[in-house]
ROSE-4610 file (N, C-alpha, C; in Angstrom, 1 decimal, always signed):
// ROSE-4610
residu = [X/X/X/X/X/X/X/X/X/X/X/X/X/X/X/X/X/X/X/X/X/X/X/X/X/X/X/X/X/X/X/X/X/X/X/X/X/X/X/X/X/X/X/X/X/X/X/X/X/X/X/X/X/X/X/X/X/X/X/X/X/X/X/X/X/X/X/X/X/X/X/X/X/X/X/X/X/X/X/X/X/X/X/X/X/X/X/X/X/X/X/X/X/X/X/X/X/X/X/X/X/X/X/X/X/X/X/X/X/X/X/X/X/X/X/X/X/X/X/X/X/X/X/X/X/X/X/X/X/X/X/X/X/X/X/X/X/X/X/X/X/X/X/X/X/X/X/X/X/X/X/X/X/X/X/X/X/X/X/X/X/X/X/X/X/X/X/X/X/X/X/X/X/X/X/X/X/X/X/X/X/X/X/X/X/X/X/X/X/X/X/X/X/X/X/X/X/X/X/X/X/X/X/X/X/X/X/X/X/X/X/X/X/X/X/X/X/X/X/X/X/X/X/X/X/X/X/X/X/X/X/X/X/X/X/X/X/X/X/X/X/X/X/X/X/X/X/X/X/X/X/X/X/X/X/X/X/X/X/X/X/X/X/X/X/X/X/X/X/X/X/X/X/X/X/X/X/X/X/X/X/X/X/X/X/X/X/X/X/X/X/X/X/X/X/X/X/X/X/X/X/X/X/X/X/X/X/X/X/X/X/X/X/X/X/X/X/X/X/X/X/X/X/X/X/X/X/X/X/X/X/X/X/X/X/X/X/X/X/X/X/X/X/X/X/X/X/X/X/X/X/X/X/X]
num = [1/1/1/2/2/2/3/3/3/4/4/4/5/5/5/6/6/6/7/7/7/8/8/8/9/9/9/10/10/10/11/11/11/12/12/12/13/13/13/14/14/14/15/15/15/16/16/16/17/17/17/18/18/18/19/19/19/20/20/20/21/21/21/22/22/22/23/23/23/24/24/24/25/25/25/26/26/26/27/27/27/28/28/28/29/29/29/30/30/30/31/31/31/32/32/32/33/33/33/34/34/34/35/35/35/36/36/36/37/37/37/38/38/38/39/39/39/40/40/40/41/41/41/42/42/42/43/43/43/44/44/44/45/45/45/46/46/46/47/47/47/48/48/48/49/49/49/50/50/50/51/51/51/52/52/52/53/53/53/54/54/54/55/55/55/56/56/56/57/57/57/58/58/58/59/59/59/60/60/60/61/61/61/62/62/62/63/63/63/64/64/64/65/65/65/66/66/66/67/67/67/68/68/68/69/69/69/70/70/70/71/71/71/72/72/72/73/73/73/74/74/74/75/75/75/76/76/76/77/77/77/78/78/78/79/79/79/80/80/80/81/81/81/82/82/82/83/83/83/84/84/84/85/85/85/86/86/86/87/87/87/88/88/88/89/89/89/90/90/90/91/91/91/92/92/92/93/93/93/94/94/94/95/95/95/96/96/96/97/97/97/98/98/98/99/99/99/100/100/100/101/101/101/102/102/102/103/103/103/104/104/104/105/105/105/106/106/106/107/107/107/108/108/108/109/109/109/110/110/110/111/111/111/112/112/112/113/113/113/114/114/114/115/115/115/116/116/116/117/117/117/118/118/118]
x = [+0.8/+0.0/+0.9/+0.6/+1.2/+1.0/+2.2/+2.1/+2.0/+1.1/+1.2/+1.8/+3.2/+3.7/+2.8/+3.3/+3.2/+3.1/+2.1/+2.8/+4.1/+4.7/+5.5/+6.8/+6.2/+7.6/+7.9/+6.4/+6.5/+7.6/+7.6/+8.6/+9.9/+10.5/+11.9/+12.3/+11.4/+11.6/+12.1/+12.7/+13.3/+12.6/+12.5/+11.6/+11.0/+9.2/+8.8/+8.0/+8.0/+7.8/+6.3/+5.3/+4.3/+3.9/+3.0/+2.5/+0.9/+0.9/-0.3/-0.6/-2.1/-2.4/-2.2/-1.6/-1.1/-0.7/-1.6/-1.8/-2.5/-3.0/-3.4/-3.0/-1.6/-1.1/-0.5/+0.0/+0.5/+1.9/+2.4/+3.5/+4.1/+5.3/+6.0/+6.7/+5.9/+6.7/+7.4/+8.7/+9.1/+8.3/+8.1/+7.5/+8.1/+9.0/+10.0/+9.2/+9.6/+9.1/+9.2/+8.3/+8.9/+7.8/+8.6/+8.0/+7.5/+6.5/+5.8/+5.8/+6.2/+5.4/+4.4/+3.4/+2.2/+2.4/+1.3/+1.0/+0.9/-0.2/-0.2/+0.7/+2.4/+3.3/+3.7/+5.1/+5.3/+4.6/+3.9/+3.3/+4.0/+3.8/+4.6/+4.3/+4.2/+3.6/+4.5/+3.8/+4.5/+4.9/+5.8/+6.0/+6.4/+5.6/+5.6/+6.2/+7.4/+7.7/+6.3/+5.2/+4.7/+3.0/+2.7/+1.3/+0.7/-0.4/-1.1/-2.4/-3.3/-5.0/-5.3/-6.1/-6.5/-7.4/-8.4/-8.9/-7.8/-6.6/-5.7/-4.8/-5.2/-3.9/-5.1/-5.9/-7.3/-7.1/-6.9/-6.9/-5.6/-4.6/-3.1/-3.5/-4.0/-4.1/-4.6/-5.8/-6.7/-6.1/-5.3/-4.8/-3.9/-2.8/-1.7/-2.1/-3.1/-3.2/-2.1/-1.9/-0.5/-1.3/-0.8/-1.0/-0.2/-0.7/+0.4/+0.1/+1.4/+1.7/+2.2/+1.1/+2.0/+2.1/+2.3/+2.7/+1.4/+0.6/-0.7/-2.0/-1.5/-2.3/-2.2/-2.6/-2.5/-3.6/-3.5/-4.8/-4.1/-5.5/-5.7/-6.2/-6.4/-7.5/-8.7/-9.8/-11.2/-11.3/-11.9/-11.6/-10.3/-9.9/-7.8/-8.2/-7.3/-6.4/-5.2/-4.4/-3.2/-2.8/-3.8/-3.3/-3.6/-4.5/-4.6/-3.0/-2.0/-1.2/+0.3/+0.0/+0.9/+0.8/-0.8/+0.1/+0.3/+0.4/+0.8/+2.1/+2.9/+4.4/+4.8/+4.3/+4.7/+5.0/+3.7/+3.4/+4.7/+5.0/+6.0/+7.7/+7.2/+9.4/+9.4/+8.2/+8.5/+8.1/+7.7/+7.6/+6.5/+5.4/+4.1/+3.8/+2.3/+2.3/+1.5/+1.5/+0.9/+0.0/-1.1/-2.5/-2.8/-3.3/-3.1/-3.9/-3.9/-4.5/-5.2/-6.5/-6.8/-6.5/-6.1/-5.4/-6.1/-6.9/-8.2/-8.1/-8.3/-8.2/-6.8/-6.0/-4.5/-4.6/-4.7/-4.9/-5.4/-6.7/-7.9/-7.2/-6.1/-5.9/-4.4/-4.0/-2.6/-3.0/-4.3/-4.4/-4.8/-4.3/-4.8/-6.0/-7.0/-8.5/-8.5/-8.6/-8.9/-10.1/-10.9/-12.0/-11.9/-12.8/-13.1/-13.7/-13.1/-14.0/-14.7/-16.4/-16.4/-16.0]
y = [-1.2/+0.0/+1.2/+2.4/+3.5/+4.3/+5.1/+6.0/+7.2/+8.0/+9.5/+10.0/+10.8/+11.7/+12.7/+13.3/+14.5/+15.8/+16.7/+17.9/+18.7/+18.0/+18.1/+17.8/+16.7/+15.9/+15.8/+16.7/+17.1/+18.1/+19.1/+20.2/+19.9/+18.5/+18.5/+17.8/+16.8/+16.1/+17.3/+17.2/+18.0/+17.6/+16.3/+15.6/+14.7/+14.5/+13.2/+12.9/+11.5/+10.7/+10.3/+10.9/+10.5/+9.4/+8.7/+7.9/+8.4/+8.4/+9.3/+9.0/+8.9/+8.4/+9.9/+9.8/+10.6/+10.4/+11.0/+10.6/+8.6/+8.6/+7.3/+6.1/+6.3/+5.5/+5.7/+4.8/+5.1/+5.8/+6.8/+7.0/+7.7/+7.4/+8.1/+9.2/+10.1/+11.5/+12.4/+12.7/+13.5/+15.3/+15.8/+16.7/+17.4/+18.3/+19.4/+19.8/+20.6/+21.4/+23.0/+23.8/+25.2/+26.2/+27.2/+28.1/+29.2/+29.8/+31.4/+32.0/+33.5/+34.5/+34.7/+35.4/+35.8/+36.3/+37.3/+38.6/+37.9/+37.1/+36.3/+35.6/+35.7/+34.8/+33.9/+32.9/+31.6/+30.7/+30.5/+28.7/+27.6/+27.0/+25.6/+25.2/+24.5/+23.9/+22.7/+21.6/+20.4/+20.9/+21.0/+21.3/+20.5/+20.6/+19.5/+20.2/+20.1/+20.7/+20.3/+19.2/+18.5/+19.0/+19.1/+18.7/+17.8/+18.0/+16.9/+17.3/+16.5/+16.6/+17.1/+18.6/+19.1/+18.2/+16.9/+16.3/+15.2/+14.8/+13.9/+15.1/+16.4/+17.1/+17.8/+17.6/+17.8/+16.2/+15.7/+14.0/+13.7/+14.1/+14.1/+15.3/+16.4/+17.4/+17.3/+16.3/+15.9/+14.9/+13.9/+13.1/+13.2/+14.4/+14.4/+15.2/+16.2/+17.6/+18.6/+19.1/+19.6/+20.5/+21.3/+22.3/+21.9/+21.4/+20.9/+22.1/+22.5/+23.0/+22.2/+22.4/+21.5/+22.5/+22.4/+23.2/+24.1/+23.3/+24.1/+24.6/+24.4/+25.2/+24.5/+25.1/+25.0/+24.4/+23.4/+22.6/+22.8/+23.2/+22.7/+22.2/+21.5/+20.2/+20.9/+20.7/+21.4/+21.6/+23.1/+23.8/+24.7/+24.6/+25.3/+26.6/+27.2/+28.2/+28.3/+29.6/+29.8/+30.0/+31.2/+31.5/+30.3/+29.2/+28.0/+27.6/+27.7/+26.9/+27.7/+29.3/+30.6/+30.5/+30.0/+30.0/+28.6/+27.5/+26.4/+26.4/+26.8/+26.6/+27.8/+28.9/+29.7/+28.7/+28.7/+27.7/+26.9/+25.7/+24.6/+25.2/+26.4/+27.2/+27.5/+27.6/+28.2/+29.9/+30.4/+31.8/+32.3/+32.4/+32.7/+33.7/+33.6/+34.7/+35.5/+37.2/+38.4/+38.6/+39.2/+39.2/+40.7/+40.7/+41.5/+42.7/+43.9/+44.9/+45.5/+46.0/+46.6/+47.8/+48.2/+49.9/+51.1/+50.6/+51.8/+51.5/+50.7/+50.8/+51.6/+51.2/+51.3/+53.1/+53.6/+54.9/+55.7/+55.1/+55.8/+56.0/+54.9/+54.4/+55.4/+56.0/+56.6/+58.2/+58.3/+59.7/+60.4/+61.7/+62.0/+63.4/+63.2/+64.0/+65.1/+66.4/+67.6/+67.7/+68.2/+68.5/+70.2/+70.0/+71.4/+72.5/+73.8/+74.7/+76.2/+76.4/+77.4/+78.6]
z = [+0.0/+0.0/+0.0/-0.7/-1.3/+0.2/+0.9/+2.4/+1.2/+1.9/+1.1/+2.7/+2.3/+3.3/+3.3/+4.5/+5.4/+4.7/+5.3/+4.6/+5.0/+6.0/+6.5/+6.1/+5.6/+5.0/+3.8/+3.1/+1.4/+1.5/+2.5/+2.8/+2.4/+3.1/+3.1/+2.1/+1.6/+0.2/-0.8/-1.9/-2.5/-4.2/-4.3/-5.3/-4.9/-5.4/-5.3/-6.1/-6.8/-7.6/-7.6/-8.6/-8.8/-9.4/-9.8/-10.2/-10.8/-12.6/-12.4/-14.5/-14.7/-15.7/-16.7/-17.9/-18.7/-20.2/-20.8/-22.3/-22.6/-21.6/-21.9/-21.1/-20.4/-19.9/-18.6/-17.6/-16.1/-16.5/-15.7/-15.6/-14.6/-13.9/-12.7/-13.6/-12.8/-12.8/-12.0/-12.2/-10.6/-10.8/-9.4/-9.1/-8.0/-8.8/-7.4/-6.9/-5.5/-4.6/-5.1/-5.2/-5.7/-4.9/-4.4/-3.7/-4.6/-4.4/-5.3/-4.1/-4.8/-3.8/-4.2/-3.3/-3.4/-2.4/-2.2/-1.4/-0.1/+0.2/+1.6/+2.0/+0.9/+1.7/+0.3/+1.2/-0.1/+0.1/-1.3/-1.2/-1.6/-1.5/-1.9/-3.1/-4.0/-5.0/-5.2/-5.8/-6.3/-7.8/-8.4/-9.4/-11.1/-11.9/-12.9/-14.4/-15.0/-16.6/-17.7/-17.2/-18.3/-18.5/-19.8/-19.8/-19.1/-17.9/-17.5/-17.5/-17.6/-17.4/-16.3/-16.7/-14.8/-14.4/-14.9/-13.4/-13.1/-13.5/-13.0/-12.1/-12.3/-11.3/-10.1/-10.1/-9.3/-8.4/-9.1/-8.3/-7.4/-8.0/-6.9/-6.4/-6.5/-5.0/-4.1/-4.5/-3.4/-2.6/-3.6/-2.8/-1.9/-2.2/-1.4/-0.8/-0.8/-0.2/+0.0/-1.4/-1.5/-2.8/-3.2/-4.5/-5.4/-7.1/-7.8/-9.1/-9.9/-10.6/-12.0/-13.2/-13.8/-15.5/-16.0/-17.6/-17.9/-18.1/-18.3/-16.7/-15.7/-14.8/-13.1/-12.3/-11.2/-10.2/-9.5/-8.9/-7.4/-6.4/-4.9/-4.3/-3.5/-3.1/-2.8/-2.6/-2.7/-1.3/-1.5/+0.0/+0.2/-0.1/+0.0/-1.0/-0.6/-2.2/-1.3/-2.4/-1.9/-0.5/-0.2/+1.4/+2.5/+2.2/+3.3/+3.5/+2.4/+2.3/+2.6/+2.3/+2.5/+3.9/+4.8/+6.2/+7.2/+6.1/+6.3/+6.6/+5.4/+5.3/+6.3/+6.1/+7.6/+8.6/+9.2/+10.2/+10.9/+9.4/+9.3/+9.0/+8.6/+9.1/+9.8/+11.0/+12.7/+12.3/+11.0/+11.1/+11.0/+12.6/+12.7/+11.6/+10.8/+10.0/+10.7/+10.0/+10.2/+10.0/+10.4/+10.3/+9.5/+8.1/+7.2/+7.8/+8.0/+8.4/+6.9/+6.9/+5.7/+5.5/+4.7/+4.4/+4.6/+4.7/+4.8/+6.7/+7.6/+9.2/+9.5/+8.4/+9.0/+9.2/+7.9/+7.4/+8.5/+9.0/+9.8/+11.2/+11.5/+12.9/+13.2/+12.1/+12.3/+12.1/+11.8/+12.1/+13.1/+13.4/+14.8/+14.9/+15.0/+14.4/+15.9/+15.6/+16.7/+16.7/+17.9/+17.9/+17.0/+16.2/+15.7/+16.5/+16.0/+17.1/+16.5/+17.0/+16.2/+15.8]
């Protein structure tokens, strides 16, 4: 029986080796680890050079519960997007993330208002 690691231990793996139906037939494919920025942080992604079918990369995301990246587009297991996963890997480097302030409180909150007088 196939162990699906950790997302933990997706982290330190550096490559891992799919198994996944493609043009017709089974095939192991390796799939780096690659970090994106985005605004809420780095995400992880499994990363693929190849064309693959989004419901076969819909099907390994769900399975591993991991975000996979492959030539033509980007799948996360249902329920997730990026930021579920931006404060995963925080999380898992020990670097609590920030709680985004909206720019409009921030603005409101650094100004200092006089009472007016007639």
């Amino acid at each position: 029986m196939l162990q699906i690691p950790t997302f933990e231990r997706i982290l330190r793996m550096s490559v891992l080796k799919i198994r996944l139906k493609r043009s017709g037939m089974y095939q192991i494919i390796p799939f780096r680890l690659h970090l994106e920025d985005n605004p809420a942080g780095k995400v992880p992604y499994l990363k693929c050079e190849k064309i693959i079918d989004m419901p076969e990369l819909e099907r390994i995301a769900q399975e591993y519960s991991f975000p996979i990246w492959a030539k033509n587009g980007k799948a996360f297991p249902k329920g997730t997007g990026a930021h579920d996963f931006a404060q995963k890997y925080a999380e898992a480097m020990g670097k609590p993330q920030q709680q985004a302030q909206p720019a409009q409180q921030k603005a409101i909150s650094s100004q200092a208002f006089a009472p007016q007088s007639p």
